[in-house]
C-alpha positions, 0 to 999 in steps of 0.5 A: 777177143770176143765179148761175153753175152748179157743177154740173159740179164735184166734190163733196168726195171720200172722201179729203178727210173725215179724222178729224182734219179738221173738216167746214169745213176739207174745204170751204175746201180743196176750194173753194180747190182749185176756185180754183186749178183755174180750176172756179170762175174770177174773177167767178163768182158762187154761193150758200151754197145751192148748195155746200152741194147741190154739196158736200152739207154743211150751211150752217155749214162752207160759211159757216166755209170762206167766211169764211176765203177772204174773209180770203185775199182769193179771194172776197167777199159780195154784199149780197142776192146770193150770193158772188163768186170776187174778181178778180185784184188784181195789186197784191197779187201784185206784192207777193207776186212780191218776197217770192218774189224774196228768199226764192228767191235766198236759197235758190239763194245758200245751196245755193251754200254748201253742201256737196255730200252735203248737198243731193244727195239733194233735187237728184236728183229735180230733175234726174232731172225738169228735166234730162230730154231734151225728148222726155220732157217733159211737155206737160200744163199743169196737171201742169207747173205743180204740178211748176213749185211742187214745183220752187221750194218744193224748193229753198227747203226744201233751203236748210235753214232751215224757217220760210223754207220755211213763208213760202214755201210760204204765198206759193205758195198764194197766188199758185197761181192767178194763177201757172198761168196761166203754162202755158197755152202750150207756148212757156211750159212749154218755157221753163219746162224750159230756165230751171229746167235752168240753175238747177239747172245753176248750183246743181250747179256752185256758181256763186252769182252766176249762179244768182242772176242766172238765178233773178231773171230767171226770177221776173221773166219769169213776172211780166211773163206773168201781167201780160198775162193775159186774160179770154180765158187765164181761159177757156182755163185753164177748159178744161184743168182738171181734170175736175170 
């Protein structure tokens, strides 16, 4: 079978080849980066030959990259026939949702305990942005999806224990492209604002029951949203990208 077109996607930029970076490192990010962004979407299929053209890297770190994404379940081998970006299993991101679940009402149920000076500082930024009136909302799809991830991952960071942070932020990768799917309608990203304003509303005030309470519902309602995407919503999300 044919394999699907990258030419219209980026190669790797300037600002992704550090010194301490190795080569097969700049590939995997930029490849998961293009998952993530729907360039390359589930069912696109491609060969080592063509990333190492689109990427201009040799054979090597485009097979170290892929083997990595393999292991993250984002893509697999076709016997003679190239590589497939894999198709969302949503199992696995039923799994993924619960441990989401229990680490962010954990973090919302903390900040409750603490004191006020001590999380202040990481709940303004948040406030200045979700507390906003709707007038200075943004609409953008992909920018209010990575700052949907800057709002959670706060949180958990602001609860104060790291390595709950770090597990976190793990989930977060690895549900990214399952989870901006949630934006591609307005109706969505308004509630987006509305829920994360109560939450955060519910923290200020130190109401640990409700904020508990809103963040479940608020998870779970995401849940259910990403349960009903279509290939159509895979096409769709293709097209706000960003450009390539």
């Amino acid at each position: 079978m044919p394999t699907t077109p990258l030419t219209r996607r980026r190669p790797i930029s300037a600002p992704l080849a550090g010194a301490h970076r190795s080569r097969a490192s700049e590939v995997y990010e930029q490849l998961k980066r293009d998952i993530a962004d729907f360039r390359m979407v589930p069912g696109d299929r491609f060969s080592e030959h063509e990333l190492c053209s689109r990427l201009e890297v040799s054979r090597t770190p485009v097979r170290q990259a892929l083997t990595r994404l393999q292991q993250e379940g984002l893509v697999e081998v076709m016997f003679r026939s190239g590589w497939r970006v894999l198709p969302f299993d949503f199992d696995k991101f039923d799994q993924l949702y619960d441990l989401r679940m229990v680490l962010e009402t954990t973090a919302v149920q903390r900040l409750c305990l603490q004191e006020v000076e001590t999380s202040g500082p990481a709940l303004q930024a948040l406030k200045d942005r979700w507390l906003a009136p709707a007038a200075e909302r943004s609409s953008d799809p992909v920018q209010v999806a990575e700052w949907d991830e800057d709002f959670h991952e706060a949180l958990v960071r602001a609860a104060g224990n790291p390595e709950m942070a770090r597990v976190h932020h793990d989930v977060t990768e690895r549900i990214r492209i399952i989870r901006r799917l949630d934006f591609l309608k307005q109706v969505r990203i308004d509630a987006t604002y509305d829920e994360h304003a109560k939450i955060l509303r519910a923290i200020l005030a130190r109401k640990a029951d409700r904020a508990d309470l809103l963040m479940r519902s608020h998870i779970e309602t995401s849940r259910v949203e990403v349960r009903k995407i279509t290939l159509h919503q895979v096409f769709m999300a293709q097209q706000v990208a960003p450009p390539g």
